[in-house]
N, C-alpha and C positions, 0 to 999 in steps of 0.2 A: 613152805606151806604154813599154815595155820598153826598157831600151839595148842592142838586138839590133843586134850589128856581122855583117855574112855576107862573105865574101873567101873568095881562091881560096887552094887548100892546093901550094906544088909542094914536093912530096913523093913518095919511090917507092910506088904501090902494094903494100901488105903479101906478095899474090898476086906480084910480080915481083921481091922481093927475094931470093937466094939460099939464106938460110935462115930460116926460121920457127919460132920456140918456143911452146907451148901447155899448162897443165897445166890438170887437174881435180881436183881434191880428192873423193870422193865420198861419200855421205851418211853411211857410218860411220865416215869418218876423223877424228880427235880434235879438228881445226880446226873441218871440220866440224859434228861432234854439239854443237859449243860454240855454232856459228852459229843452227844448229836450234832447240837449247835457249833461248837468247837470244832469238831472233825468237818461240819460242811462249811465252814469257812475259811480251812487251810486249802480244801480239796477247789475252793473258787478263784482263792490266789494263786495257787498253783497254776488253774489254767489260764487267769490272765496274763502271768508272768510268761505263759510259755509260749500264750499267741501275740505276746509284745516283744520279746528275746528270744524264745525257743530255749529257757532254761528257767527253772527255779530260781526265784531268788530268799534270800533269807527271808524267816517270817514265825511266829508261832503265836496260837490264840489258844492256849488252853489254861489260859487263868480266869474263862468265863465264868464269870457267877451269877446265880438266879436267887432274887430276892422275892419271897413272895407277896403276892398282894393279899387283899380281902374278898369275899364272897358269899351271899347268903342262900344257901342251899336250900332247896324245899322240896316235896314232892308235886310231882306235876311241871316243876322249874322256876329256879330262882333267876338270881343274877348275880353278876361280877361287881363288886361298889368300888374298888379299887385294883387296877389293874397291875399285872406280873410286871417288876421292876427288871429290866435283866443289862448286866454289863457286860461289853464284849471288848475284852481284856486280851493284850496279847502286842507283840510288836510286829510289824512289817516292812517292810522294803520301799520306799515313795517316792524315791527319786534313783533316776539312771542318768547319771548326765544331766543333761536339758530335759530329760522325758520325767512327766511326774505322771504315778501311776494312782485312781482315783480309789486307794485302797477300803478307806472307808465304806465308798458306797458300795463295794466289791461284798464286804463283809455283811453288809446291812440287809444286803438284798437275801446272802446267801441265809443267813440265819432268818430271816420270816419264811421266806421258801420251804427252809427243814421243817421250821412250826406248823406253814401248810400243810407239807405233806404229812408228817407224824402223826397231828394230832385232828380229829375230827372237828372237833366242837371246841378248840380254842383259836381264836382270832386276833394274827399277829400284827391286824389293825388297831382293835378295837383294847383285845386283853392284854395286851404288852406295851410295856414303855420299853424301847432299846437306844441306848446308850454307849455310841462307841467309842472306847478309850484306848484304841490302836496307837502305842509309841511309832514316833518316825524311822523307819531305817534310809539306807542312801548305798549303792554300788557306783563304781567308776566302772567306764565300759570296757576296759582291760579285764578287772576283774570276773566281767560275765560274761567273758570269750574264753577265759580260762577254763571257767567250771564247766563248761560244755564238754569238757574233753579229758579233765583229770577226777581219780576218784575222791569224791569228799571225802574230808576228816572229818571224825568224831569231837561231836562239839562241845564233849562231856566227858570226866572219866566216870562210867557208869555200867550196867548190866540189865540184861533183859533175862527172863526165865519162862521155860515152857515145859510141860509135863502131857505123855500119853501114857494107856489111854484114858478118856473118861470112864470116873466109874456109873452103875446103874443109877445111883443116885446123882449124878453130876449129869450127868443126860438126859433124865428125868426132870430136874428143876430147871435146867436150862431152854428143856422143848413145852414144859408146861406154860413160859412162860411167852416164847416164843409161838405158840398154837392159840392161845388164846388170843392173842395181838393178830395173829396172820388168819383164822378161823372163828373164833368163839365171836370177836365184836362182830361178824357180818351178820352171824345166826341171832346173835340178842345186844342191839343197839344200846343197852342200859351199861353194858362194860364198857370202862372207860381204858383210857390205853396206861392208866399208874398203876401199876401190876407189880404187887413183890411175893416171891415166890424163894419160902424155906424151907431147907429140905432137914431132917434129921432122920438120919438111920441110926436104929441102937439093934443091932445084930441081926436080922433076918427082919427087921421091918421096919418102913420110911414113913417117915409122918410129914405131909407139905401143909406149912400153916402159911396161908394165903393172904393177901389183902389186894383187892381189888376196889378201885374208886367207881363208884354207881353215877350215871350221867341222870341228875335228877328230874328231867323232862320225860324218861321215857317208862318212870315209876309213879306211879300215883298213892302207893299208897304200903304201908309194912309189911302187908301180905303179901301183895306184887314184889316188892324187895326181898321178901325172903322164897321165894320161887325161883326168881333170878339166882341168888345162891345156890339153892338149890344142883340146879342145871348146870352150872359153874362146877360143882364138887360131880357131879356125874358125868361130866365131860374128863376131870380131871382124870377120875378111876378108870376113865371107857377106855385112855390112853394111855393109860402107863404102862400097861402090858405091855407096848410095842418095846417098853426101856427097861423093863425089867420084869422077874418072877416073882420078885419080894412081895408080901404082902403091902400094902399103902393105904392108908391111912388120909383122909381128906378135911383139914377143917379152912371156911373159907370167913374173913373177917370178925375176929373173934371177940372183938373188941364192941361190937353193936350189945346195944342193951336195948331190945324192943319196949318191955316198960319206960324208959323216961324219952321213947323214940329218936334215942340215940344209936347212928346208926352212917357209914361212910357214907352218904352223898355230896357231888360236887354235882357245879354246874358247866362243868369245859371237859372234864376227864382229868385232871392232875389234881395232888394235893398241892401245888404251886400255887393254886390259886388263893390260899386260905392257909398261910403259914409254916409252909414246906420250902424253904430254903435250897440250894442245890449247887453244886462246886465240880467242875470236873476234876478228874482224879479218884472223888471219893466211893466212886461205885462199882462198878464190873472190870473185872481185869481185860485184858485184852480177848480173851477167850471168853469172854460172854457172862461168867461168873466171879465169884466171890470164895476163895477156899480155905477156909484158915488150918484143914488139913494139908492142905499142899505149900511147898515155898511158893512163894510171890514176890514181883516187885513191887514197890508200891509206887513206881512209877507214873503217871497219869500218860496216856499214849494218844488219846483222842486231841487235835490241835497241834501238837508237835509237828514241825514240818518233816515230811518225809523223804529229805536229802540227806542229812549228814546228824538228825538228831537222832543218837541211838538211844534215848528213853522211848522212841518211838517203834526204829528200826529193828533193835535187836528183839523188843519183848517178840514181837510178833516174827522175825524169823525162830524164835529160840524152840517154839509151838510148833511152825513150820517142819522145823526138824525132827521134833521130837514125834511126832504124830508119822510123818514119811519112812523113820527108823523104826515104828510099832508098824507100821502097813508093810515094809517093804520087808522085812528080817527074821526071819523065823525065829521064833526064842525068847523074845524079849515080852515080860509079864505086865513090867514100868518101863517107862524111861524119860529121865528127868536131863533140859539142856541148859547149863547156866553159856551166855557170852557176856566175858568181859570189853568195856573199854580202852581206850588211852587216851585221852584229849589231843587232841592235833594230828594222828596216828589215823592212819587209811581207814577204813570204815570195814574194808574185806581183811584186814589183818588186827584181826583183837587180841587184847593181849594174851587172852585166853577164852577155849571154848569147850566148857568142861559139859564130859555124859555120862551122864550116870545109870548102869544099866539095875534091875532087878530080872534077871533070867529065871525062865519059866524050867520046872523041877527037869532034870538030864541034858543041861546047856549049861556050858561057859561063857561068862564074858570074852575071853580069848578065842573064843569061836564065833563071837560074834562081830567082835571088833572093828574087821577089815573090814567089810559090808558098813559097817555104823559110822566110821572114818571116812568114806569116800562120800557117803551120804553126806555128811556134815561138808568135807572140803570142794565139792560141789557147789551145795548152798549160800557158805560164805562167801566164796568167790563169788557167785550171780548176786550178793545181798540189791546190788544196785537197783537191779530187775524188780522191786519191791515197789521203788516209787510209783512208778505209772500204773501198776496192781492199786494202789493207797487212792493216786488221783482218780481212777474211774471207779471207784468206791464197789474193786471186788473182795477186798479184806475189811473185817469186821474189825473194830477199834474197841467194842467194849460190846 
């Protein structure tokens, strides 16, 4: 079995600490679009790979980077003068044998596609230059008869980390920012999808200082612009109650100055387009936030192929786990799961898979253990069962 070590955690509960920090990146933030783009174009090699072989082949694209362009914003709508630079960075697989695989175009297509879909009002015709700088890979067909059949190895000595459950606050910034992307833009067209959303709790109450990118075609004018705020901080309050009892606290771009009518409007929905830079990696951790109360990897997980790369594999089982051992276990208050790597080393055999319990007041870790052990040796064993979860894009990357 596994070298699964389980111990008690004494440590403050996240929920009883004085103050709380939280952020969200959201899906049109520069960080973001990079994480997006990156994860849909492992998830299209993958399935080329598998309707050409019927296996994975090597690949990873997550050193895309988004350079931003220029854009002059106005009320009523401006325009783009220089369009989003963006490079799609990463190595792949191109040749099996005789068979060359048209990886580029594979990549190219998938990443305007995500633009498509993501983003309303940015056009990954017209507002993007893409540029791809996929290094060559190469399998011999021995090699990819093999993999079909044996378990990867770790392609890294490396760790993934996941902690349950969320706290009020972690819930809160993650769905506030996630409701207004999935909700708020259909009710008011003027939210753009660059959503960052911070949360700060200092004892019994959260404060989310918001910034939302305004789509300047469908404001005409600073009063209209600040209406729209408006209804943005009142959406915000209307639902936080479902995440918590705390009081909350709403300020939403705080940075406009209506005298020198200075004030966030773009013309696409992103700050990309006008000097917002973007790198996957540097955004949301695998579980959707940013927690500098919680360990982290700082792993990047978005683009990582989802075969034998455990900066991908393990963060996001490590969450898995830990989230199924707060569902499933009576007792447990935290529970925090690091897994370790080996380089070359089976991918279901880490070298370690450490849990950390914080037990709710009349529970032992030792009472809890067996249940928390089986859970994990379970899991790791199935990690394989992750890929095809990864390629039909049911797990969340950031």
């Amino acid at each position: 079995m596994p070298n699964i070590v389980v111990e008690e955690l004494i440590h403050t509960p996240i929920d009883e600490q004085k103050v709380e920090i939280v952020e969200r990146k959201g899906i049109g933030h520069p960080d973001s679009l990079a994480d997006g783009i990156a994860e849909s174009m492992s998830r299209e090699l993958c399935r080329e790979y598998l309707k050409r072989f019927g296996v994975v082949l090597h690949h990873n694209t997550d050193e895309t980077q988004i350079i931003a362009g220029r854009s002059s914003p106005r009320f009523g709508g401006g325009e783009v003068i220089e369009p989003i630079y963006i490079i799609l960075v990463g190595r792949a697989t191109r040749r099996v044998g005789d068979d060359v695989i048209p990886t580029d175009r594979v990549a190219l297509r998938a990443a305007k596609d995500y633009v498509k879909n993501a983003m309303r009002f940015l056009d990954p015709e017209l507002d993007v230059v893409f540029d791809v700088r996929l290094g060559e890979g190469s399998a011999d067909l021995q090699d990819v008869f093999r993999r079909k059949t044996e378990i990867p190895l770790a392609n890294d000595t490396s760790f993934g980390i996941g902690f349950a459950p969320l706290s009020d606050t972690e819930k809160l910034v993650l769905n506030a920012e996630r409701r207004i992307y999935e909700e708020l833009r259909k009710k008011l067209p003027a939210v753009g999808e660059d959503v960052k959303v911070m949360g700060l709790r200092e004892k019994d109450k959260i404060k989310l200082t918001v910034a939302v990118a305004m789509v300047d075609r469908f404001v005409n004018s600073i009063s209209e612009y600040d209406a729209v705020k408006t209804e943005i901080a009142e959406f915000l309050r209307d639902i936080s109650a479902e995440y918590t009892s705390k009081e909350v606290e709403v300020f939403v771009n705080t940075a406009d100055n209506y005298e020198r009518q200075s004030v966030y409007l773009t013309v696409t929905g992103t700050s990309a387009e006008n000097g917002d830079d973007g790198n996957v990696g540097r955004g949301n951790r695998c579980n959707g936030l940013i927690t500098p109360g919680r360990p982290m990897s700082m792993e990047a997980t978005s683009g990582k192929n989802p075969i034998n790369h455990v900066g991908k594999l393990y963060n996001l089982l490590s969450n898995m786990i830990a989230n199924r051992c707060y569902e499933e276990v009576e007792g447990i208050r935290e529970v925090y799961v690091r897994i370790l790597s080996q380089i070359g080393k089976p991918i279901n055999d880490p070298k370690v898979l450490s849990i950390q319990i914080i037990p709710k007041k009349g529970y032992t870790v030792d009472r809890l253990e067996r249940r928390v052990r089986e859970i994990a040796e379970e899991m790791i064993g199935n990690v394989t069962k992750l890929t095809d979860k990864v390629i039909r894009g049911e797990i969340r990357t950031f």
